[in-house]
Backbone as JSON Lines, residues from 0, in Angstrom:
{"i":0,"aa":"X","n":[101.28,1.38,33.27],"ca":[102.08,1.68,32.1],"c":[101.43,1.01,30.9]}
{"i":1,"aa":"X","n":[100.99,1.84,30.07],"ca":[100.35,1.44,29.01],"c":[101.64,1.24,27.38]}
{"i":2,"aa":"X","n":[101.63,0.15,26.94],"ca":[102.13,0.15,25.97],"c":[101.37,-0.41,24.69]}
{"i":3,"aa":"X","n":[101.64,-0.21,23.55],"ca":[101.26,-0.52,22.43],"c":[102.21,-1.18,21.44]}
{"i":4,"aa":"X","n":[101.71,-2.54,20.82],"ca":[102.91,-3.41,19.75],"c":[102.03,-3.1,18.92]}
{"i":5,"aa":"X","n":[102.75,-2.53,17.52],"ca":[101.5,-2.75,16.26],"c":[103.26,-3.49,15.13]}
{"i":6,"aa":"X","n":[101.91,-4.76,14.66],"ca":[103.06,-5.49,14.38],"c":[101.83,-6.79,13.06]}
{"i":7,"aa":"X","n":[102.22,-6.61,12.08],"ca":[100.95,-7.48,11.52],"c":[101.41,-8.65,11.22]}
{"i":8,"aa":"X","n":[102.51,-9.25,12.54],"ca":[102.75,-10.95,12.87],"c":[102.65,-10.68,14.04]}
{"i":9,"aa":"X","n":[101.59,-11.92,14.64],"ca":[101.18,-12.73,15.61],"c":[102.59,-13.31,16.21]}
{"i":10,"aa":"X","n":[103.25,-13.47,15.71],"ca":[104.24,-14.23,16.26],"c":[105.22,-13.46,16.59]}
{"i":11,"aa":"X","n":[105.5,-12.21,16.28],"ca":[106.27,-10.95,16.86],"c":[105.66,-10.6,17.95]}
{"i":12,"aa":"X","n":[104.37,-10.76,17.74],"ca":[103.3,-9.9,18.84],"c":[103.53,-10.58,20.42]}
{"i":13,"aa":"X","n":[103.67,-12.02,19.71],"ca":[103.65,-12.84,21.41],"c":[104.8,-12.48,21.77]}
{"i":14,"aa":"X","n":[106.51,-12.59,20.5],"ca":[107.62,-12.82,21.34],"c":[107.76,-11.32,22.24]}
{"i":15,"aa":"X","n":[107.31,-10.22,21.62],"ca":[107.63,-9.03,22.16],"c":[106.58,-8.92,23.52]}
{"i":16,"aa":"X","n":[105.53,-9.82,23.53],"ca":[105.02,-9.78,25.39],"c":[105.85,-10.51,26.38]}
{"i":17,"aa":"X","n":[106.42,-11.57,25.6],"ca":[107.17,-12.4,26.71],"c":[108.55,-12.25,27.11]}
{"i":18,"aa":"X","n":[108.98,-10.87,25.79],"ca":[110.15,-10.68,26.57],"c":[110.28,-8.93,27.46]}
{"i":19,"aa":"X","n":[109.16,-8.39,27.13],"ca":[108.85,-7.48,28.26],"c":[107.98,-8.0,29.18]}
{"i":20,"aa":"X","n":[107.32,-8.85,29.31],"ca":[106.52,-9.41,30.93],"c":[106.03,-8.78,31.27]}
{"i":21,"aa":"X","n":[105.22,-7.67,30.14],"ca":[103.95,-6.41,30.92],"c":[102.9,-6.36,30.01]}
{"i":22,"aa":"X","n":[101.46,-5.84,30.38],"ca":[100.64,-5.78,29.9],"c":[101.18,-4.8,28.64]}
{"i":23,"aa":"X","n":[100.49,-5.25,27.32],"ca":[100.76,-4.78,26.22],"c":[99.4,-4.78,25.69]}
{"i":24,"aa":"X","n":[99.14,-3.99,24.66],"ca":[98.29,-3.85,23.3],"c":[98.98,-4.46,22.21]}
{"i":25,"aa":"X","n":[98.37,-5.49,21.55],"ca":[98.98,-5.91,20.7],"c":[97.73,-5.46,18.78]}
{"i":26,"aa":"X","n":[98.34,-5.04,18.19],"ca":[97.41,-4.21,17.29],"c":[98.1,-4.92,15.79]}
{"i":27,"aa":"X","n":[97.44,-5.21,15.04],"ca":[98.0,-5.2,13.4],"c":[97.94,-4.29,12.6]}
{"i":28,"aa":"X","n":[97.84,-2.84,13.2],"ca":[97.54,-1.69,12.43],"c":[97.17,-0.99,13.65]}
{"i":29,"aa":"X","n":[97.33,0.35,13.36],"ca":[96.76,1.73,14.24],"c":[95.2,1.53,14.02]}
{"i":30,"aa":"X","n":[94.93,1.46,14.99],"ca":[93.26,2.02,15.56],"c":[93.23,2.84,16.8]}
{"i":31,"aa":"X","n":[92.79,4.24,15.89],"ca":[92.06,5.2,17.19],"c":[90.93,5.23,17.76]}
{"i":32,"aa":"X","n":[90.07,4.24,17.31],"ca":[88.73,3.86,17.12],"c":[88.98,2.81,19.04]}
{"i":33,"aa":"X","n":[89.93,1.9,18.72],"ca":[90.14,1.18,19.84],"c":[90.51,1.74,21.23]}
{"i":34,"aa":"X","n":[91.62,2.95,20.74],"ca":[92.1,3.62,22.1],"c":[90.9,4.55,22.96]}
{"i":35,"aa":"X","n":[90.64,4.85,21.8],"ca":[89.5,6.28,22.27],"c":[88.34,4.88,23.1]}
{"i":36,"aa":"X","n":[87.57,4.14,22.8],"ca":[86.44,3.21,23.33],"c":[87.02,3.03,24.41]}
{"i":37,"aa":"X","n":[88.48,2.3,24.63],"ca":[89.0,1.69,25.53],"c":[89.67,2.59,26.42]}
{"i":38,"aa":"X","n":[89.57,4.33,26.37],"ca":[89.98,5.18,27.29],"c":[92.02,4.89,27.59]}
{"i":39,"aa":"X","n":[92.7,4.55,26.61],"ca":[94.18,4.27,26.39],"c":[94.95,5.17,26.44]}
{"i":40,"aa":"X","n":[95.76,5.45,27.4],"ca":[96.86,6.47,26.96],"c":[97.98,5.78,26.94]}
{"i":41,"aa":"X","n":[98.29,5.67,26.1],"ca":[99.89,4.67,26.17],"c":[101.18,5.62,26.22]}
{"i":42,"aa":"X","n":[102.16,5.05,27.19],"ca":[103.22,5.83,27.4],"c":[104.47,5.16,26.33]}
{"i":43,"aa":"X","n":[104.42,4.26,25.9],"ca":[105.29,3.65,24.66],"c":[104.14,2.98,23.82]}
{"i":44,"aa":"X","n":[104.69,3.62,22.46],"ca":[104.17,2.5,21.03],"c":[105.9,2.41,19.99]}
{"i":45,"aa":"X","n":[105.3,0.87,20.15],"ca":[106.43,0.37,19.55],"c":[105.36,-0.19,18.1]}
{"i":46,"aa":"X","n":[106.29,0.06,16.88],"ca":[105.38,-0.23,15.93],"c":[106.57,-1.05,14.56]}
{"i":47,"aa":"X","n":[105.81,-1.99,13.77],"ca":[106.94,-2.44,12.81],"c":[106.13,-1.32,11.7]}
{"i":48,"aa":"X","n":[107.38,-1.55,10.61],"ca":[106.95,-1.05,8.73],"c":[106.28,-1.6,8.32]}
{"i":49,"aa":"X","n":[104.68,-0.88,7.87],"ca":[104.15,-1.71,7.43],"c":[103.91,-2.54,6.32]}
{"i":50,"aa":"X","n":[103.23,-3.89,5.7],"ca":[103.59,-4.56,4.72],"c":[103.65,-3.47,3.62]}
{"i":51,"aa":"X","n":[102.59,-2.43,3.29],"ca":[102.16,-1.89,2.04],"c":[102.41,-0.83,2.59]}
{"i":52,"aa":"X","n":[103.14,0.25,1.86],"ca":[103.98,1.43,2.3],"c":[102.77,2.37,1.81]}
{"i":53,"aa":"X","n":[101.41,2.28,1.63],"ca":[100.69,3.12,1.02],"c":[99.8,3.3,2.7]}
{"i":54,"aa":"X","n":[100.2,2.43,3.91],"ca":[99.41,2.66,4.73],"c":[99.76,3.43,5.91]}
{"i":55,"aa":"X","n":[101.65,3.88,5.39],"ca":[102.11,4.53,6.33],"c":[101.34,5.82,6.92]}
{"i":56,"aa":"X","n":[100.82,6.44,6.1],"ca":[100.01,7.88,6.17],"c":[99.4,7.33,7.28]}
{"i":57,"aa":"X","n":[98.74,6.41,7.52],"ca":[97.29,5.92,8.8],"c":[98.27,5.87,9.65]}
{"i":58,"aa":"X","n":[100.08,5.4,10.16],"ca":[100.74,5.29,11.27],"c":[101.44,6.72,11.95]}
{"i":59,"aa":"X","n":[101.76,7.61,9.99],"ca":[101.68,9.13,10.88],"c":[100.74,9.79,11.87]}
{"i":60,"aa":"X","n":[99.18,9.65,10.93],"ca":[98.03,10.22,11.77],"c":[97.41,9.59,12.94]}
{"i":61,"aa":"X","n":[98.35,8.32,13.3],"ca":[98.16,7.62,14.73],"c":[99.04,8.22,15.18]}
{"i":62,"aa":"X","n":[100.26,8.92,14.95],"ca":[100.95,9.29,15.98],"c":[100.8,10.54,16.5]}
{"i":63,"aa":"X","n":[100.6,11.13,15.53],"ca":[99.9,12.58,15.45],"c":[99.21,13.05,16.56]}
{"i":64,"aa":"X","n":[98.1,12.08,16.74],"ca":[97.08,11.9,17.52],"c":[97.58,11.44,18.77]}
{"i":65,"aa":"X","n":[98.21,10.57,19.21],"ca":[98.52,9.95,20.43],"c":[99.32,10.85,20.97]}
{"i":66,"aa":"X","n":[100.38,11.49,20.22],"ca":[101.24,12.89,20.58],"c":[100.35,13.81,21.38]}
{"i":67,"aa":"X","n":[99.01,14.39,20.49],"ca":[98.17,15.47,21.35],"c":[97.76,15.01,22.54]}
{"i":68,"aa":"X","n":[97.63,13.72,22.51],"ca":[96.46,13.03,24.17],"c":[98.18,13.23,24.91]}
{"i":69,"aa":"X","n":[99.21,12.87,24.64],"ca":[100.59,12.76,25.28],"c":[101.62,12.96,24.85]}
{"i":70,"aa":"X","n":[101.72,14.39,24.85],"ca":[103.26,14.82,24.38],"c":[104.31,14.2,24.96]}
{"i":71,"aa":"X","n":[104.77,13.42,25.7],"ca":[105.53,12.38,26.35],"c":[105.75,11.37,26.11]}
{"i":72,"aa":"X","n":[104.51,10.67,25.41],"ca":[104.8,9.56,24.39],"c":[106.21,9.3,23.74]}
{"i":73,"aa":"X","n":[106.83,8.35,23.85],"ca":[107.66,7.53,23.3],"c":[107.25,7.06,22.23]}
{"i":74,"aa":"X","n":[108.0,6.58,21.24],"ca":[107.76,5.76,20.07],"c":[108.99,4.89,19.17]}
{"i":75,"aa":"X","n":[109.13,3.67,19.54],"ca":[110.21,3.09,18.81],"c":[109.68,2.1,17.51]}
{"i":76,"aa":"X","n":[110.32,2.31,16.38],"ca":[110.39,1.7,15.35],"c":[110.96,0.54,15.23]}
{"i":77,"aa":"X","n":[110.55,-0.93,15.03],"ca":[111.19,-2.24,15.08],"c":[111.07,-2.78,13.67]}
{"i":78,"aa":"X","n":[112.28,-3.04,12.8],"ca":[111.83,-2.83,11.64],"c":[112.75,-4.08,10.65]}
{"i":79,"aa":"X","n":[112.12,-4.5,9.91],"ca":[112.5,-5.56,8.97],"c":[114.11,-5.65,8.09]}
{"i":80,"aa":"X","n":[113.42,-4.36,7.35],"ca":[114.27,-3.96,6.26],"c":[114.63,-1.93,6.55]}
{"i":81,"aa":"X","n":[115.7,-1.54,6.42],"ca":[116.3,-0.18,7.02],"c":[116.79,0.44,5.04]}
{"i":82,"aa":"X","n":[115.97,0.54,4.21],"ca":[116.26,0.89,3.32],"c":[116.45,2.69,3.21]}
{"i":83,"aa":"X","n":[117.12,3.3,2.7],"ca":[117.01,4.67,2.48],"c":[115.26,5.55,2.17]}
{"i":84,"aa":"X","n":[114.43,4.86,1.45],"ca":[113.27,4.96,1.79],"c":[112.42,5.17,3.22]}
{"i":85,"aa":"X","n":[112.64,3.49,3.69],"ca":[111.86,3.14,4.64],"c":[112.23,4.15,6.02]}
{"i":86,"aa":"X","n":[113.78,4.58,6.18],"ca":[114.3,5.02,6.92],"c":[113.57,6.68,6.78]}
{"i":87,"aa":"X","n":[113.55,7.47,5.25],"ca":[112.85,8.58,5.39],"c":[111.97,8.22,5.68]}
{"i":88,"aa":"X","n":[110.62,8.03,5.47],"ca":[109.85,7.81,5.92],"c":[109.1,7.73,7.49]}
{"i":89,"aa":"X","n":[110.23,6.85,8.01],"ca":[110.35,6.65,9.44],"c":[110.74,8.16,10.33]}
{"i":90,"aa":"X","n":[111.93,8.77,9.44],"ca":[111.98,9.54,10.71],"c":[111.03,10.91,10.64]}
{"i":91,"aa":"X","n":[110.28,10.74,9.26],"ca":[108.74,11.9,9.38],"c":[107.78,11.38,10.91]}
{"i":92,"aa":"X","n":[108.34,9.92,11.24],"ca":[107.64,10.04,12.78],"c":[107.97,10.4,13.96]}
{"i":93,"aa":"X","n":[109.27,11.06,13.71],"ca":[109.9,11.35,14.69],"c":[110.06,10.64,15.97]}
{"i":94,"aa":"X","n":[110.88,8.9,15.51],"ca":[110.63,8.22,16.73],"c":[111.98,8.58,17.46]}
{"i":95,"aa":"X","n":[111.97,7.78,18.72],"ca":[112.87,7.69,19.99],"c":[113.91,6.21,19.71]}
{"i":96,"aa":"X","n":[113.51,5.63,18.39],"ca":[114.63,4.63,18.62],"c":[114.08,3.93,17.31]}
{"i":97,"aa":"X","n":[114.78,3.23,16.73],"ca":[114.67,2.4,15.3],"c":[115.7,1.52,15.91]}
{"i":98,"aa":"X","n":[115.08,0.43,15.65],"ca":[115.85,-0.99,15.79],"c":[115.17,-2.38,14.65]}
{"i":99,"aa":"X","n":[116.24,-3.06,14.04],"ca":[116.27,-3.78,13.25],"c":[115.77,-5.69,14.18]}
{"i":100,"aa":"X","n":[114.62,-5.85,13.56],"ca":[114.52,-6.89,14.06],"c":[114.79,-7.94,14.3]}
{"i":101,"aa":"X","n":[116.33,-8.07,13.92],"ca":[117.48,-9.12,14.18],"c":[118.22,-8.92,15.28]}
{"i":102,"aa":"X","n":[118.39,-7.68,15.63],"ca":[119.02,-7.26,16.61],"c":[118.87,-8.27,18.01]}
{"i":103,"aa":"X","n":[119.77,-8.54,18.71],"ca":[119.56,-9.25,19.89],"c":[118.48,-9.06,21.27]}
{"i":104,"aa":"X","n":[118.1,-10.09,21.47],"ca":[116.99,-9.7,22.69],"c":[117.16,-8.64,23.68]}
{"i":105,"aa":"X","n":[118.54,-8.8,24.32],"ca":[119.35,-7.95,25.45],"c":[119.09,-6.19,25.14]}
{"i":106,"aa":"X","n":[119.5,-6.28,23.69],"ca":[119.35,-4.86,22.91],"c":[118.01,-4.01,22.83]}
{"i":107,"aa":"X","n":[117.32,-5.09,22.66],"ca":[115.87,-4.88,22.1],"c":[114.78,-4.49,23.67]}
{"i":108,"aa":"X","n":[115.43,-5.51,24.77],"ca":[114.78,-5.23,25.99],"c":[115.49,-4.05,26.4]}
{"i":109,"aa":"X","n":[116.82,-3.84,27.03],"ca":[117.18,-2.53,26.65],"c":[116.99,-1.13,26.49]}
{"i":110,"aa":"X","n":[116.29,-0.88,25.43],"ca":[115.98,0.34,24.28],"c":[114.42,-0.09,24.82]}
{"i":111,"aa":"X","n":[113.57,-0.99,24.86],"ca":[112.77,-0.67,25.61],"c":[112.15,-0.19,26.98]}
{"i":112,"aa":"X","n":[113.11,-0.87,28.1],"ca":[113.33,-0.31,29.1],"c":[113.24,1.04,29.42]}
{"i":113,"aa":"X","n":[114.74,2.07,28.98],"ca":[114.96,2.75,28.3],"c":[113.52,3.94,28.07]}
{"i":114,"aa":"X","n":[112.71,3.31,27.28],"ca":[111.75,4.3,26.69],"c":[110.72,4.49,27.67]}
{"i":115,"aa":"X","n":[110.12,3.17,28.55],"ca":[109.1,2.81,29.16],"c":[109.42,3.51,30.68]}
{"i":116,"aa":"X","n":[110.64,3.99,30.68],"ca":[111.0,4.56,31.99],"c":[111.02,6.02,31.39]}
{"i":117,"aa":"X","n":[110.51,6.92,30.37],"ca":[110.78,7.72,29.86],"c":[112.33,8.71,29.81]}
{"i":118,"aa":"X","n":[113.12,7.56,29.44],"ca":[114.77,8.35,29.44],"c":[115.13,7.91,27.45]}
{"i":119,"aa":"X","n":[115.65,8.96,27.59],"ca":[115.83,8.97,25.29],"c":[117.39,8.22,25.28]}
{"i":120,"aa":"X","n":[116.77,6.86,24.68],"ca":[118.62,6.42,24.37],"c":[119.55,7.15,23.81]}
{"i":121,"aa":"X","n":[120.79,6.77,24.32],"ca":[122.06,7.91,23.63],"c":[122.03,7.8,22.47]}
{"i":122,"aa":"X","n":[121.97,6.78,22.38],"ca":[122.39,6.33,20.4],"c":[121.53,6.55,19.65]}
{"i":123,"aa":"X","n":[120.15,6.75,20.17],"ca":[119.16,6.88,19.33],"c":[118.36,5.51,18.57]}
{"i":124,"aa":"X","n":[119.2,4.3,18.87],"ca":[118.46,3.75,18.39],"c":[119.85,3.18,17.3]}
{"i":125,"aa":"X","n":[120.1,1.63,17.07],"ca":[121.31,1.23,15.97],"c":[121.35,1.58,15.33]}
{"i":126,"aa":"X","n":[120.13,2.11,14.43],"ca":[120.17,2.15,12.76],"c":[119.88,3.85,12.45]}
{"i":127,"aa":"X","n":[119.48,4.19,13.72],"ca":[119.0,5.45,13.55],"c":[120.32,6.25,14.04]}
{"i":128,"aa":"X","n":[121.27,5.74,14.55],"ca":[122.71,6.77,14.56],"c":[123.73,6.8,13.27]}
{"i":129,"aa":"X","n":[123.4,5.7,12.74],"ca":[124.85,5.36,11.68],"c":[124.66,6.83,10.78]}
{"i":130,"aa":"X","n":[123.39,7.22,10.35],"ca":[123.42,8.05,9.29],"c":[121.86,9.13,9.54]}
{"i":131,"aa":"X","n":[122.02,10.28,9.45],"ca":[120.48,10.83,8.72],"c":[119.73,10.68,7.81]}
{"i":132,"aa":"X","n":[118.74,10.25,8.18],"ca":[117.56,10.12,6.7],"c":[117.5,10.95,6.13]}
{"i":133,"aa":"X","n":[117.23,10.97,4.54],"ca":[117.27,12.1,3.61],"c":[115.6,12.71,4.27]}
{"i":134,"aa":"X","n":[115.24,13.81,4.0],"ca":[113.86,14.4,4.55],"c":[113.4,14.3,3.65]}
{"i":135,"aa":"X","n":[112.17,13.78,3.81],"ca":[110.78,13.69,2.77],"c":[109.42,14.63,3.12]}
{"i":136,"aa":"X","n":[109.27,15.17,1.91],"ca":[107.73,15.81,2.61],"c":[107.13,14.85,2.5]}
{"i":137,"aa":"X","n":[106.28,15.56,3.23],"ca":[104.25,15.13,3.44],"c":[103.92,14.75,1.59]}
{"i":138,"aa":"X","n":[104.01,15.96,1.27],"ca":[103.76,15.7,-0.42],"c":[104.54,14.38,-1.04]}
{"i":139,"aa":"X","n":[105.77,14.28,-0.79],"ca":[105.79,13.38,-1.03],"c":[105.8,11.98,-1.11]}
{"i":140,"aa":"X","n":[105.88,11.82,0.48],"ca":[105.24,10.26,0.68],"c":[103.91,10.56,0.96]}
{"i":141,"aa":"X","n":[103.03,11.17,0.49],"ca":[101.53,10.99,-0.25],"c":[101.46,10.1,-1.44]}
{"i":142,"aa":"X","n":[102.68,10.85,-2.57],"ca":[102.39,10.65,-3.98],"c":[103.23,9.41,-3.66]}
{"i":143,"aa":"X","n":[104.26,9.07,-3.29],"ca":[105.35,7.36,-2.66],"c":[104.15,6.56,-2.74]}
{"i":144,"aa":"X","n":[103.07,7.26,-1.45],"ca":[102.06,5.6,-0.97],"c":[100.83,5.54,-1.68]}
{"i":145,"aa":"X","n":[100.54,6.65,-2.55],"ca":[100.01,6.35,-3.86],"c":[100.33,5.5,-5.14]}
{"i":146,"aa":"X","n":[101.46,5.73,-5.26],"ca":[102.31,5.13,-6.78],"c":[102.51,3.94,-6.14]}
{"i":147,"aa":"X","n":[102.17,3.44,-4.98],"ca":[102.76,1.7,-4.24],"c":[101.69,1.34,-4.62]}
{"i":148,"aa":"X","n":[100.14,1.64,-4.68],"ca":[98.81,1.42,-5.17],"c":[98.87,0.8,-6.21]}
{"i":149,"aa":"X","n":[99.75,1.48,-6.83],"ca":[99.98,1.05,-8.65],"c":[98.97,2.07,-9.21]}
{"i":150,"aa":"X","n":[98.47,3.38,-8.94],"ca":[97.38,4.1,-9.34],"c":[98.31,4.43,-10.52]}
{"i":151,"aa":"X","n":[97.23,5.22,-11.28],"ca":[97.88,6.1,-12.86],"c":[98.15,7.07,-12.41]}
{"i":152,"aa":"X","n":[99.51,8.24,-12.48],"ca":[99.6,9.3,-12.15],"c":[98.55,10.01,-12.54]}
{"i":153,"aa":"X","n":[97.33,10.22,-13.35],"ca":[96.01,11.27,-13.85],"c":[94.93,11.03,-12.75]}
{"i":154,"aa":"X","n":[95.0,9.4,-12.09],"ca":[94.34,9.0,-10.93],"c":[94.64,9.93,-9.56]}
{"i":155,"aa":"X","n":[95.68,9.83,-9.31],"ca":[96.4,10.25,-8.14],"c":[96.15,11.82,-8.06]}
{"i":156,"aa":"X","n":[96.43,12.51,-9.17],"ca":[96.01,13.74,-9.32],"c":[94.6,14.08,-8.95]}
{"i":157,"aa":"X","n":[94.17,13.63,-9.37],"ca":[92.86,13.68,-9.41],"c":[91.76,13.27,-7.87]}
{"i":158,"aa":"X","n":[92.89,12.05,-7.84],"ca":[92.42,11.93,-6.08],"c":[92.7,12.99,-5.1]}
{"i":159,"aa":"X","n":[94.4,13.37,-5.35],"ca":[94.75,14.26,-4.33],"c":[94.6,15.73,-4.61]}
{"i":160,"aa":"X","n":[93.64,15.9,-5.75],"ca":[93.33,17.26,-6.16],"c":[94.32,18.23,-6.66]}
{"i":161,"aa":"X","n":[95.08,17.9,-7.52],"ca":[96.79,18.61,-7.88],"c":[96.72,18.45,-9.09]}
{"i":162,"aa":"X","n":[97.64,18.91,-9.94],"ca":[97.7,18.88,-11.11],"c":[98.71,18.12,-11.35]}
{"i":163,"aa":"X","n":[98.57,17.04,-12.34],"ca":[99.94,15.45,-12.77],"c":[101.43,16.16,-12.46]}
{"i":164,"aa":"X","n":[101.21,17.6,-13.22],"ca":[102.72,18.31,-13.09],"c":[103.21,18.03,-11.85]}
{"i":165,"aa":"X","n":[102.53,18.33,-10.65],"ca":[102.55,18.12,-8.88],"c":[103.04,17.25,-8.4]}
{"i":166,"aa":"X","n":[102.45,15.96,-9.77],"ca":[103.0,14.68,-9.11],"c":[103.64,14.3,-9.74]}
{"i":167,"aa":"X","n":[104.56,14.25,-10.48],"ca":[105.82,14.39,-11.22],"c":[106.5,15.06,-10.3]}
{"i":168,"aa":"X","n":[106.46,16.18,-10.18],"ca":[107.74,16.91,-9.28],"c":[107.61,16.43,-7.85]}
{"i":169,"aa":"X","n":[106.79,15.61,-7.57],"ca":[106.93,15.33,-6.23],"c":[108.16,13.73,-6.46]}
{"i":170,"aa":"X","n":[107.25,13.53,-7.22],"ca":[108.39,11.9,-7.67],"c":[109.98,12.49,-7.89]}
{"i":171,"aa":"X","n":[109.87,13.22,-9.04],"ca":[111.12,13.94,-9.16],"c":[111.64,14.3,-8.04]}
{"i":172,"aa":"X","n":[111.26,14.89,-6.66],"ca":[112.15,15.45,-5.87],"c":[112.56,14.03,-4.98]}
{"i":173,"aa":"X","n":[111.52,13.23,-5.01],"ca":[111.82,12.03,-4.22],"c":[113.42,11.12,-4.39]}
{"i":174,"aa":"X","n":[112.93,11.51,-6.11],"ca":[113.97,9.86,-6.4],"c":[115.31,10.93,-6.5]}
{"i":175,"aa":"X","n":[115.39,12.18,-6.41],"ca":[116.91,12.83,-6.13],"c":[117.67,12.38,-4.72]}
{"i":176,"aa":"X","n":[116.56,12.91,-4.04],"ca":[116.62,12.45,-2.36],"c":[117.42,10.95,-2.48]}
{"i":177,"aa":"X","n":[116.92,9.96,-3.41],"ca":[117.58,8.9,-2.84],"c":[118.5,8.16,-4.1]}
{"i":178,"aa":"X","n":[118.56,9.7,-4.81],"ca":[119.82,8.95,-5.97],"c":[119.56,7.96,-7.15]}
{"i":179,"aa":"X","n":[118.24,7.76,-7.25],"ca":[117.35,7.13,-8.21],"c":[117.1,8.42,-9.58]}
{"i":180,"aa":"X","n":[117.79,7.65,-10.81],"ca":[118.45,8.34,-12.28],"c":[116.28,8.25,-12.76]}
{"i":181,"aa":"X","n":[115.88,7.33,-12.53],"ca":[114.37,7.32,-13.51],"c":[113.39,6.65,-12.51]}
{"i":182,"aa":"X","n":[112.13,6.64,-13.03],"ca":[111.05,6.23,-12.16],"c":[111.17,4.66,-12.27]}
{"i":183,"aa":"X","n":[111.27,4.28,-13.16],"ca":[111.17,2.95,-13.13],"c":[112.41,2.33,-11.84]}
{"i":184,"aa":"X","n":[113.29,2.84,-11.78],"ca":[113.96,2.15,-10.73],"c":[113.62,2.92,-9.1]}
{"i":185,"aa":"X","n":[112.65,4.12,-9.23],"ca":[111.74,4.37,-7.58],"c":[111.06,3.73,-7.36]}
{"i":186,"aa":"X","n":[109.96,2.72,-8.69],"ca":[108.88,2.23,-8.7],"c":[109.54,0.75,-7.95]}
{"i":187,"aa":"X","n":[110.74,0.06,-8.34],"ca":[111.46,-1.21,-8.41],"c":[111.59,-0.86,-6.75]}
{"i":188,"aa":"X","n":[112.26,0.65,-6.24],"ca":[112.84,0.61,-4.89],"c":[111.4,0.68,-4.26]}
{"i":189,"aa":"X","n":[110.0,1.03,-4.27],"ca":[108.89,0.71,-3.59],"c":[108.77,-0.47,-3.57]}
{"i":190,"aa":"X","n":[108.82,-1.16,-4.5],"ca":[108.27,-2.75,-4.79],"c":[108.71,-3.24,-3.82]}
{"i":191,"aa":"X","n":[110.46,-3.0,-3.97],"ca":[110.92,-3.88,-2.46],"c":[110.71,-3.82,-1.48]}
{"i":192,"aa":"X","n":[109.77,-2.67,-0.81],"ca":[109.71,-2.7,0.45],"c":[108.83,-4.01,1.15]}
């Protein structure tokens, strides 16, 4: 049973080996570079949010990928902060469980169990039953983990080959999604993550 922690504390990394008692991957970021060398198929990846929300795109296209080698793959989200953001975001990965990293050990072993035996918790996961995430495109947590850069919207354009109008209305559709009146207070709700 192959599992995967991507977690960019060391000190999450150990507590989450010692309270499953199985060989783990412990990663500070997605590398396909590692799985592919090391011949990995992991049947659970458990992964936290990462520090800089501009690197989420690299944890979609890890999952993406691990999905094709194993449509069976599991994937639970262990996560800091459960903001209306962070939460869209999250469920563009379409995981098997979101859990808040306060949550109790019992819970946490649990919902892992649970996944590593390939059975889908009822609840889905604490944070992931209370409510639905608003849906975000692709487009727009592109232009989200761009503007976390601090790039110039004429930059971003220009990087992602679109015209500024593009990325305006992508911001615009974002900050409706989450009830945000101007940019300056989407820019304030990135900051916090």
């Amino acid at each position: 049973m192959d599992i995967i922690y991507i977690d960019h504390s060391p000190l999450c990394q150990l507590g989450m080996k010692a309270l499953l008692a199985q060989d783990m991957i412990c990663l500070s970021r997605p590398s396909m570079s590692l799985l592919f060398t090391e011949g990995i198929s992991p049947n659970l990846v458990i992964m936290s949010f990462p520090e800089q929300i501009y690197l989420f795109e690299e944890y979609l296209l890890f999952l993406e990928r691990l999905r094709r080698c194993n449509p069976k793959i599991k994937t639970f989200f262990f996560i800091e902060k459960a903001s209306p953001l962070i939460l869209a975001l999250i469920a563009r990965a379409r995981p098997d469980a979101i859990l808040n990293k306060k949550e109790k050990t019992n819970v946490v072993l649990e919902m892992c169990m649970l996944l590593i035996n390939q059975e889908r918790p009822t609840t889905n996961g604490h944070l992931w039953g209370t409510q639905q995430p608003k849906i975000i495109t692709p487009g727009e947590i592109t232009v989200l983990c761009e503007i976390a850069r601090s790039t110039s919207i004429e930059t971003i354009a220009r990087q992602l080959q679109l015209h500024p109008k593009t990325i305006y209305s992508h911001l615009n559709n974002a900050s409706k999604k989450f009830g945000i009146r101007n940019r300056v207070e989407l820019l304030k709700m990135i900051a916090m993550l």
